[in-house]
N, C-alpha and C positions, 0 to 999 in steps of 0.2 A: 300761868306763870312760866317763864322762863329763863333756863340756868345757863351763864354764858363765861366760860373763861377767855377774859378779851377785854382791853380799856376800852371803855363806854364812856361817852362824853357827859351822860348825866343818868346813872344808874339809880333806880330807886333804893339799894340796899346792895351793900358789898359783906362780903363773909368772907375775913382775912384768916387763913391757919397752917401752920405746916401740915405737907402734904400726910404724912409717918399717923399725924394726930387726925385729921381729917377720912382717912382708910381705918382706923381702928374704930370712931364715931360711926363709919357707914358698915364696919362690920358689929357692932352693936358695943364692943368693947369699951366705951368712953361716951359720957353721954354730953351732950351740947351743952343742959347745963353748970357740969362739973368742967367741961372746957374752957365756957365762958367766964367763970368765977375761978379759974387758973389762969386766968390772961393767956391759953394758946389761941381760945377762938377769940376773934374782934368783930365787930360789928358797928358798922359805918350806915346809915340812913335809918331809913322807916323800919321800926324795932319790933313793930306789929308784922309786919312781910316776916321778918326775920324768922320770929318764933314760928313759922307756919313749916321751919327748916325739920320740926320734932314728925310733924307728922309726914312730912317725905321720907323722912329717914326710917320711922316704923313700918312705910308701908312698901320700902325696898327690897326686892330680893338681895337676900346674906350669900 
């Protein structure tokens, strides 16, 4: 997998969020799926890729 901030002509899966919300999610304080079910996080393509976002973020250094 790989994470690319940059318009790609055909991205398997885009992950739209403000950035504010996005730093609290990586610092464990908000979790992707209370983001996504508030409309800050969005999710554009393959929704299987997407959810695979939970176990990057667990396995992140805080």
């Amino acid at each position: 997998m790989e994470i690319v901030e940059a318009a790609h002509e055909n991205p398997d899966v885009s992950i739209i969020m403000p950035l504010r919300d996005f730093e609290k999610m990586m610092a464990g304080r908000l979790s992707a799926t209370a983001a996504f079910i508030a409309g800050k996080l969005k999710i554009r393509g393959d929704m299987a890729l997407a959810l695979k976002l939970q176990s990057l973020i667990k396995s992140s250094p805080r």
